[in-house]
PyMOL Python script that loads the backbone (N, CA, C, O; Angstrom):
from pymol import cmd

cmd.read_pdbstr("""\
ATOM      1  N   UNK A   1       0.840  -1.185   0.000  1.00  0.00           N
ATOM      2  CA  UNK A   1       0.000   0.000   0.000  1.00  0.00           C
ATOM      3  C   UNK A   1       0.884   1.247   0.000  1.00  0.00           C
ATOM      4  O   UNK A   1       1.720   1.349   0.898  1.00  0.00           O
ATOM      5  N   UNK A   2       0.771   2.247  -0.967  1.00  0.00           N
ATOM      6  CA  UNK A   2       1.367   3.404  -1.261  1.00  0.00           C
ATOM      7  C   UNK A   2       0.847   4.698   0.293  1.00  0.00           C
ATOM      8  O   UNK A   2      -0.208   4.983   0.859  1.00  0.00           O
ATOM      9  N   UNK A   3       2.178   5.089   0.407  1.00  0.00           N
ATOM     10  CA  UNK A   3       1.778   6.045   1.301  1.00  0.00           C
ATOM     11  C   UNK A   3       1.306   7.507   1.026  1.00  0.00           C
ATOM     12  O   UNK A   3       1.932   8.189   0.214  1.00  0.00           O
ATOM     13  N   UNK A   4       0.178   8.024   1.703  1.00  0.00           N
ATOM     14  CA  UNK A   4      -0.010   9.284   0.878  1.00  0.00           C
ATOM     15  C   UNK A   4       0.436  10.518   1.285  1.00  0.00           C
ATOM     16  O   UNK A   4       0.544  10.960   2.429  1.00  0.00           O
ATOM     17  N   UNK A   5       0.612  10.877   0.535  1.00  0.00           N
ATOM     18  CA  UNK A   5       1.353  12.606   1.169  1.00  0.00           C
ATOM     19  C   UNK A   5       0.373  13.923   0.714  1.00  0.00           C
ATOM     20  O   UNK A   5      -0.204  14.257  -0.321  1.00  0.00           O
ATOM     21  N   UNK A   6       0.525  14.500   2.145  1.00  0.00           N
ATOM     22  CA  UNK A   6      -0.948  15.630   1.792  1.00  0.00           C
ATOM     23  C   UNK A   6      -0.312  16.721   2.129  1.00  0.00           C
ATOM     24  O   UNK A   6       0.201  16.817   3.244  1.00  0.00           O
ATOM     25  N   UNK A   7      -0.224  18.090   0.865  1.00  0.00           N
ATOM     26  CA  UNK A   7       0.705  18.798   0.879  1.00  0.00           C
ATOM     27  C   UNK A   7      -0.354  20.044   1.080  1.00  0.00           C
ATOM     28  O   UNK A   7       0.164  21.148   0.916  1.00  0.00           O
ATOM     29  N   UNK A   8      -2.045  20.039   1.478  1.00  0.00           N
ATOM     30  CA  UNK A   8      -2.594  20.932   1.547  1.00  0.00           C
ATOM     31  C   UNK A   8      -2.952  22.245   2.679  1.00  0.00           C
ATOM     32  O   UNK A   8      -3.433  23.344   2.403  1.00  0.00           O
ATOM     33  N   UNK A   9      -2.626  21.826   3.739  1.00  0.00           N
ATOM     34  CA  UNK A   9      -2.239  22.584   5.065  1.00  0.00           C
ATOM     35  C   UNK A   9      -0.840  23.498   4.617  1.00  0.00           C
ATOM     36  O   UNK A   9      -0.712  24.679   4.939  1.00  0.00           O
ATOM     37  N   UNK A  10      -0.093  22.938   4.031  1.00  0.00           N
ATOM     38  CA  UNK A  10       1.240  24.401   3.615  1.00  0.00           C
ATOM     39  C   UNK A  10       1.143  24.964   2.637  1.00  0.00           C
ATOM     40  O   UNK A  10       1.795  25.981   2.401  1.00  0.00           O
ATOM     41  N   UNK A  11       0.029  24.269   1.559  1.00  0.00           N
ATOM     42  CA  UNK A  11       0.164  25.401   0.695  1.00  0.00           C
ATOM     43  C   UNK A  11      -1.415  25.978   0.920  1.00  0.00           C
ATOM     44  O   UNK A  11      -1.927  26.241  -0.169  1.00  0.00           O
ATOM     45  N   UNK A  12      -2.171  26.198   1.899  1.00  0.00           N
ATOM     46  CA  UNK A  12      -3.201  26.981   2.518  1.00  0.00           C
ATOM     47  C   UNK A  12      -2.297  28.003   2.727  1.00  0.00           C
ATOM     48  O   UNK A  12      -2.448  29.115   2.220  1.00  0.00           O
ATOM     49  N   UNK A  13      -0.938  27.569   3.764  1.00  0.00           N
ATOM     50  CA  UNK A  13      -0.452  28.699   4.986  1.00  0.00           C
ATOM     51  C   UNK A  13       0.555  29.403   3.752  1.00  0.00           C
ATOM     52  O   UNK A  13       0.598  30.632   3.716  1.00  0.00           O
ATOM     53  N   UNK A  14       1.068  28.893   3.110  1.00  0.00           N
ATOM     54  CA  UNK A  14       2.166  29.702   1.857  1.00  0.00           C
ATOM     55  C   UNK A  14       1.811  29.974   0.554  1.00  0.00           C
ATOM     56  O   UNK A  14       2.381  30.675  -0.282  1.00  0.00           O
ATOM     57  N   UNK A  15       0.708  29.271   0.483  1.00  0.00           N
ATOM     58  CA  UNK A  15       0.267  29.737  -1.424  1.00  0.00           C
ATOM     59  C   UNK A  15       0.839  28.729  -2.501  1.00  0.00           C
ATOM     60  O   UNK A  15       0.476  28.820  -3.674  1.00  0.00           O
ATOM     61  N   UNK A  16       1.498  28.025  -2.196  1.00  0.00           N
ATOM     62  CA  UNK A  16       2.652  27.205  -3.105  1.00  0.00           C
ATOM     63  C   UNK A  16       2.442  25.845  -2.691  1.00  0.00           C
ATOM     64  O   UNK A  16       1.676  25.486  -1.797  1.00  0.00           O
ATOM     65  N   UNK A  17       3.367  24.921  -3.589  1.00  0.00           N
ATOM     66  CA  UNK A  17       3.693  23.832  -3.233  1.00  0.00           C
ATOM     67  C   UNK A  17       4.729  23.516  -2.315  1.00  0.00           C
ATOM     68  O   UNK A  17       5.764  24.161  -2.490  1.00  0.00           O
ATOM     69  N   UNK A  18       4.729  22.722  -1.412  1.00  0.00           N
ATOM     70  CA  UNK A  18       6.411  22.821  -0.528  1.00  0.00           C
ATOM     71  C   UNK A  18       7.663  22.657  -1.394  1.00  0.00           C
ATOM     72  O   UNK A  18       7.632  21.623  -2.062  1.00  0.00           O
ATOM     73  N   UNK A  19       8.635  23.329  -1.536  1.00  0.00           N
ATOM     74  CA  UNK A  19       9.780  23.127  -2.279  1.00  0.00           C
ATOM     75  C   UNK A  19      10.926  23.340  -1.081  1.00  0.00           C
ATOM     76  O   UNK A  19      10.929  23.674   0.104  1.00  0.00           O
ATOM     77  N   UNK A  20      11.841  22.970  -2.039  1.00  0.00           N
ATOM     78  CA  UNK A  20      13.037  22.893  -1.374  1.00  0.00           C
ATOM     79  C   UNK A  20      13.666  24.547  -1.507  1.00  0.00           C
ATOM     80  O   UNK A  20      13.652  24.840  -2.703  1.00  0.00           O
ATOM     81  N   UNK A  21      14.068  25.409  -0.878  1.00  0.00           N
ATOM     82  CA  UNK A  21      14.432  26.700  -0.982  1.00  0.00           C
ATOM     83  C   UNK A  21      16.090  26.487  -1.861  1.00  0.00           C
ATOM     84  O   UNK A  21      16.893  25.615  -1.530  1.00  0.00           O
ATOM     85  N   UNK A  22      16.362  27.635  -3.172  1.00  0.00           N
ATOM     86  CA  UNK A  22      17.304  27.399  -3.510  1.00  0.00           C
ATOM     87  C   UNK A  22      18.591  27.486  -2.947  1.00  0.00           C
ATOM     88  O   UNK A  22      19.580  27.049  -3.535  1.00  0.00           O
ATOM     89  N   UNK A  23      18.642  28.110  -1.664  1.00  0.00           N
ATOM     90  CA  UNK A  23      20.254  28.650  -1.341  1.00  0.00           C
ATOM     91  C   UNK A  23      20.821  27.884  -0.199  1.00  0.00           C
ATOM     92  O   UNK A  23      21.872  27.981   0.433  1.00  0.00           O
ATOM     93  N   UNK A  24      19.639  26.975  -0.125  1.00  0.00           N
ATOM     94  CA  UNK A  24      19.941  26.393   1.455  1.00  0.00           C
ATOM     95  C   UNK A  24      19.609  25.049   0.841  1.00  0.00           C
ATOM     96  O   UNK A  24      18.500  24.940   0.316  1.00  0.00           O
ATOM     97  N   UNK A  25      20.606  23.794   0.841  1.00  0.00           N
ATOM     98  CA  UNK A  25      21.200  22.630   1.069  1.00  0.00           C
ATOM     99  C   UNK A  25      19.986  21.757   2.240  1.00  0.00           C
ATOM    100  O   UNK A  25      19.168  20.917   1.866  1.00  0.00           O
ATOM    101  N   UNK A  26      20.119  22.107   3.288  1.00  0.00           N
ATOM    102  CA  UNK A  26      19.449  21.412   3.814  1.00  0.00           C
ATOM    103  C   UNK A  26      18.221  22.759   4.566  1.00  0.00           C
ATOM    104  O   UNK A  26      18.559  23.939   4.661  1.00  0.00           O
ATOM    105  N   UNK A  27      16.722  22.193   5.055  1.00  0.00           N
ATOM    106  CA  UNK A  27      15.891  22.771   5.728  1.00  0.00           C
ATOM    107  C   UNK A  27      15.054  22.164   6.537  1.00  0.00           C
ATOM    108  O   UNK A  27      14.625  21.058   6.207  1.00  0.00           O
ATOM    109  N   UNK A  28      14.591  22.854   7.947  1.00  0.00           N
ATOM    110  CA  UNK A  28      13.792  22.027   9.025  1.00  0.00           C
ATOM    111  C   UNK A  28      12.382  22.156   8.206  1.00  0.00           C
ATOM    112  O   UNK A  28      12.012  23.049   7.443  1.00  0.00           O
ATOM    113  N   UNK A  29      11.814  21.128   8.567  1.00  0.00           N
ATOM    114  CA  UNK A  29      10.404  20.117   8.194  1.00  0.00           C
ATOM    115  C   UNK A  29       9.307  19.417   8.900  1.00  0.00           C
ATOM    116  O   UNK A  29       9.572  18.266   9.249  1.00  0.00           O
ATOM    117  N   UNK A  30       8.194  19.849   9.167  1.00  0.00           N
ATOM    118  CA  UNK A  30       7.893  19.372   9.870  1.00  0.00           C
ATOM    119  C   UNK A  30       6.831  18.377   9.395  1.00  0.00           C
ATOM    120  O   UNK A  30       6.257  18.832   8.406  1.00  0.00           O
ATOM    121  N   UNK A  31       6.419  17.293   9.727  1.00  0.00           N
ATOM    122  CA  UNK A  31       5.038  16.654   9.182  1.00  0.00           C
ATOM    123  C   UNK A  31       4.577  15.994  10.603  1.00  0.00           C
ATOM    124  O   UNK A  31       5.259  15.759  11.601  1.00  0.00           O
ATOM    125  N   UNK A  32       3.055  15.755  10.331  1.00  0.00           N
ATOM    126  CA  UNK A  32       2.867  14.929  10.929  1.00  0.00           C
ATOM    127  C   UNK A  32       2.116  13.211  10.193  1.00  0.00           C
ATOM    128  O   UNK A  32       1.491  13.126   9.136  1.00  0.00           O
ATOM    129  N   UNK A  33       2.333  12.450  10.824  1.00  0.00           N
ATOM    130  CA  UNK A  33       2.776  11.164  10.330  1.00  0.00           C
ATOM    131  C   UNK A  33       1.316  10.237  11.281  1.00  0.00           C
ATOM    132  O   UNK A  33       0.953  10.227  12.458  1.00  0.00           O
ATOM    133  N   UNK A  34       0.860   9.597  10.080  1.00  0.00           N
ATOM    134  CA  UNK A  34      -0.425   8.761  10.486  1.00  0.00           C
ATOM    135  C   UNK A  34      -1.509   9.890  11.173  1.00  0.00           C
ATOM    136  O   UNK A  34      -1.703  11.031  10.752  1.00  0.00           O
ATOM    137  N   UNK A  35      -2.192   9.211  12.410  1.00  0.00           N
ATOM    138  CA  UNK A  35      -3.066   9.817  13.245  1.00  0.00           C
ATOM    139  C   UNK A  35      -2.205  10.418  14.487  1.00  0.00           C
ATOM    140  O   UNK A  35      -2.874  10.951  15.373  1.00  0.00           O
ATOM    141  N   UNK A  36      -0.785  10.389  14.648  1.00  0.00           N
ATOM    142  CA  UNK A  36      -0.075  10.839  15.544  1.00  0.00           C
ATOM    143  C   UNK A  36      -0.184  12.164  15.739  1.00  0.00           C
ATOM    144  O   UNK A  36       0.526  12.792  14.954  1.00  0.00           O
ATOM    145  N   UNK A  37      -1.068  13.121  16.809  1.00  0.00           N
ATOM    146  CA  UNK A  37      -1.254  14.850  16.877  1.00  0.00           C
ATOM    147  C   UNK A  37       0.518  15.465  16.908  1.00  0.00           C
ATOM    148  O   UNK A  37       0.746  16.471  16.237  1.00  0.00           O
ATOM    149  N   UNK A  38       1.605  14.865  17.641  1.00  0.00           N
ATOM    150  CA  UNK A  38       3.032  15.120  17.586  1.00  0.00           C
ATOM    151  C   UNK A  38       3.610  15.255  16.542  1.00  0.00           C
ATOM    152  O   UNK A  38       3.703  14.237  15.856  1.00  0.00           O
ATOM    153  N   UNK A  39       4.141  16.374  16.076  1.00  0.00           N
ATOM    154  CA  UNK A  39       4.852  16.886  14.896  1.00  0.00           C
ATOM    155  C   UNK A  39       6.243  16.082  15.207  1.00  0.00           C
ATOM    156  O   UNK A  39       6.868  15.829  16.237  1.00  0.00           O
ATOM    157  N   UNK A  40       6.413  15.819  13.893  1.00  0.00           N
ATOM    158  CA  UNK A  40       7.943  15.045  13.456  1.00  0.00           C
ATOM    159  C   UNK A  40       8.402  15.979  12.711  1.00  0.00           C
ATOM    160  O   UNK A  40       7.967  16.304  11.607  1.00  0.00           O
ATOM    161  N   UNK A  41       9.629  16.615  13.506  1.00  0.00           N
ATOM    162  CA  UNK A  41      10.276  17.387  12.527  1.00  0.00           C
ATOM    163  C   UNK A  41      11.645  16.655  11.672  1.00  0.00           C
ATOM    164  O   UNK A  41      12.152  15.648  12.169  1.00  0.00           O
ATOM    165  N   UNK A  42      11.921  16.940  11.021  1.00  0.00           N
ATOM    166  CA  UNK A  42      13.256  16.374  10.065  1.00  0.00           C
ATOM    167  C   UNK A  42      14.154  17.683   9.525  1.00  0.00           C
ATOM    168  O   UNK A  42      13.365  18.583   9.236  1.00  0.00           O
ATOM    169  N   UNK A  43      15.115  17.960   9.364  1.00  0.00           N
ATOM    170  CA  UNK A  43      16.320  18.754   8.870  1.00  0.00           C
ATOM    171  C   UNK A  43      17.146  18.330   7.944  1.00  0.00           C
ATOM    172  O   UNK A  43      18.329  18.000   8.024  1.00  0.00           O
ATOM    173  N   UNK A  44      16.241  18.377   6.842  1.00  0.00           N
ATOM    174  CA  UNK A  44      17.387  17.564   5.556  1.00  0.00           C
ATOM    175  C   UNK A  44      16.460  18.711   4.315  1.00  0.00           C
ATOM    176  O   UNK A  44      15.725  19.680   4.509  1.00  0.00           O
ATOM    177  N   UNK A  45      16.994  17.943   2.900  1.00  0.00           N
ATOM    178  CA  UNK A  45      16.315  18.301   2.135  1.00  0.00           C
ATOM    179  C   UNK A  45      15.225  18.304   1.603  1.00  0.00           C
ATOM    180  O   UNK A  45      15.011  17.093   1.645  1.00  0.00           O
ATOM    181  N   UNK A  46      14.199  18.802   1.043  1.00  0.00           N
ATOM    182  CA  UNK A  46      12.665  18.319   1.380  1.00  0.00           C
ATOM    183  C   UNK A  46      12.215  16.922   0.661  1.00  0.00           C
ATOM    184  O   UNK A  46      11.326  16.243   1.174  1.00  0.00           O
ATOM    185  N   UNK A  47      12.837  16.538  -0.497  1.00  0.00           N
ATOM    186  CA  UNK A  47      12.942  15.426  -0.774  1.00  0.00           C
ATOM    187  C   UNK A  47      13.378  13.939   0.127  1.00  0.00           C
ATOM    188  O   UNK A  47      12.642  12.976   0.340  1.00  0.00           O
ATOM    189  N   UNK A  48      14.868  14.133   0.573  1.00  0.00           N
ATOM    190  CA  UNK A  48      14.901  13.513   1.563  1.00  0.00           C
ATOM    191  C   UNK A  48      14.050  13.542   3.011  1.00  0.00           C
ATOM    192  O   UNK A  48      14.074  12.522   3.701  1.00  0.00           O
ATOM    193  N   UNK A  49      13.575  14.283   3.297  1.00  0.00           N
ATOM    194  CA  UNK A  49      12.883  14.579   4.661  1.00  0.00           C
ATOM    195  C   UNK A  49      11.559  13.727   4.395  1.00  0.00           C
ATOM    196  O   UNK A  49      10.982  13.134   5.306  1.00  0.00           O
ATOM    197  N   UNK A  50      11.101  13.716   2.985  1.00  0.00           N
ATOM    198  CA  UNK A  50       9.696  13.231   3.092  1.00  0.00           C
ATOM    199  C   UNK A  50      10.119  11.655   2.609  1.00  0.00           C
ATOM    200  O   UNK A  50       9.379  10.677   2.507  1.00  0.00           O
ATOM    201  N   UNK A  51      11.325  11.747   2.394  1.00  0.00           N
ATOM    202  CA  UNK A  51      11.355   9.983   2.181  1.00  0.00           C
ATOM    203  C   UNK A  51      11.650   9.348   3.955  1.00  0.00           C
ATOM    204  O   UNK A  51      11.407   8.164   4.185  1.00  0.00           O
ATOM    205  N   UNK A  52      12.075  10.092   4.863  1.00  0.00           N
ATOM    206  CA  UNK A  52      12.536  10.041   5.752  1.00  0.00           C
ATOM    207  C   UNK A  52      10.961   9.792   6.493  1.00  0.00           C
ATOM    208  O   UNK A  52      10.752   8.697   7.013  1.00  0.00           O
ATOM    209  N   UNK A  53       9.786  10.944   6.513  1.00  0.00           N
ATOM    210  CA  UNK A  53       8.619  10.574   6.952  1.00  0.00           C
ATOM    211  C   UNK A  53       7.917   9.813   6.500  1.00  0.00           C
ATOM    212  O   UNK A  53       6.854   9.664   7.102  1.00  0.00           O
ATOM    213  N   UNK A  54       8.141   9.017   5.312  1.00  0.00           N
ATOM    214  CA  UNK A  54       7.316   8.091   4.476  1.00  0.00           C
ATOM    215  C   UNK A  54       7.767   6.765   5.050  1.00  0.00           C
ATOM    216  O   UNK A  54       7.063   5.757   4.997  1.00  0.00           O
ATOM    217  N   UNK A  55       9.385   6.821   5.792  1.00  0.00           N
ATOM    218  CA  UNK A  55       9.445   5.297   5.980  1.00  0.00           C
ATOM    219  C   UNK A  55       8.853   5.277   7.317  1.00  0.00           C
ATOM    220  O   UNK A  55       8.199   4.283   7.634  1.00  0.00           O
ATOM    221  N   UNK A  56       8.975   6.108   8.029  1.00  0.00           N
ATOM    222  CA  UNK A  56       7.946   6.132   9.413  1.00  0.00           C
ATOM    223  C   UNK A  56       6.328   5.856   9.275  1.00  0.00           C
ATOM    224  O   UNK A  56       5.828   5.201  10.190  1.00  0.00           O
ATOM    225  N   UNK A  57       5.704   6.176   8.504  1.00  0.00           N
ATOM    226  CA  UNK A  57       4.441   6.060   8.451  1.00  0.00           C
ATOM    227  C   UNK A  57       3.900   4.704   8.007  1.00  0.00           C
ATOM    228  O   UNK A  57       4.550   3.677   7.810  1.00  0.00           O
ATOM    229  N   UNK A  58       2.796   4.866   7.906  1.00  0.00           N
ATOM    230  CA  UNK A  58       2.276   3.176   7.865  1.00  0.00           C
ATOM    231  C   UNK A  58       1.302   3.622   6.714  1.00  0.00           C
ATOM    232  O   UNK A  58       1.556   2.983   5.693  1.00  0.00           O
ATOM    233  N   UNK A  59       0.089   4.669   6.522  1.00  0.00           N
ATOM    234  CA  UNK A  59      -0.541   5.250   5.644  1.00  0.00           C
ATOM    235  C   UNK A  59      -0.845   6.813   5.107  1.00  0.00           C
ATOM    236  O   UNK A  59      -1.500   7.154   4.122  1.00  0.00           O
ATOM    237  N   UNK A  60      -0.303   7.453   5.869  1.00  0.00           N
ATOM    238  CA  UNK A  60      -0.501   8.644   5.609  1.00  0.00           C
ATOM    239  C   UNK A  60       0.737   9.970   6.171  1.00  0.00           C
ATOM    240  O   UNK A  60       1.144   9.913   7.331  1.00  0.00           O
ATOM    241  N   UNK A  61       1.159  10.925   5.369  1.00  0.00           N
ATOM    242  CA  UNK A  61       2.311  11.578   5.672  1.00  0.00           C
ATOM    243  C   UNK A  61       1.585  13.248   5.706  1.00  0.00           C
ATOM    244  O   UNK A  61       1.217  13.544   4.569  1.00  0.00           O
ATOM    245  N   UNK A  62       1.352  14.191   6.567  1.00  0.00           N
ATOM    246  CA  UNK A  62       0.928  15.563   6.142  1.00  0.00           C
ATOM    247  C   UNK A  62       1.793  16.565   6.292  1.00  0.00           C
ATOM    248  O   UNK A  62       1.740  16.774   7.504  1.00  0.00           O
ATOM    249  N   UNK A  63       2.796  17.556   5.695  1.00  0.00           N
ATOM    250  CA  UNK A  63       3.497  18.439   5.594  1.00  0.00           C
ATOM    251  C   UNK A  63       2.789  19.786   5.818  1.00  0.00           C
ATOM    252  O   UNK A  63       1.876  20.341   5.206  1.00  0.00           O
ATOM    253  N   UNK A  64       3.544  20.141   6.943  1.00  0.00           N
ATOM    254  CA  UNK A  64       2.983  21.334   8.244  1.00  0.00           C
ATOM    255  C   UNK A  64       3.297  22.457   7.770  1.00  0.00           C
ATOM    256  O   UNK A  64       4.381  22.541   7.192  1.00  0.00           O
ATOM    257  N   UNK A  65       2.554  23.477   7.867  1.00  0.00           N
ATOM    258  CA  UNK A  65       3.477  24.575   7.192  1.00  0.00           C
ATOM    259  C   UNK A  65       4.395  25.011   8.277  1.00  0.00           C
ATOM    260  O   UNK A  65       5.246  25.873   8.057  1.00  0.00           O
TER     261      UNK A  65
END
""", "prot")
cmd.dss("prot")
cmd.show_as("cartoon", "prot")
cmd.util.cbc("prot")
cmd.orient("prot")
């Protein structure tokens, strides 16, 4: 089962899609993961960060603004 990633809470709070910012290498991230209310933050690149919350999750990944 594919995990889903719901990118609509940050781009409510920013207007956009989440991207990776150009000048900065790595950036803090926060999602929260399944039905867990506790934010998981991560400090990598946003690509890596969401592969990072995808292996934690079991069905569902949401990116915080």
């Amino acid at each position: 089962m594919a995990i889903r990633l719901d990118t609509s809470r940050y781009e409510r709070a920013h207007g956009r899609k989440p991207r990776q910012p150009r000048d900065y290498p790595v950036s803090p991230w926060a999602f929260q993961i399944d039905d867990d209310p506790r934010p998981v933050f991560i400090a990598a690149a946003y690509r890596d960060a969401v592969r990072q919350a995808k292996a934690r999750a079991r069905k569902r990944v949401i990116v915080l603004p």
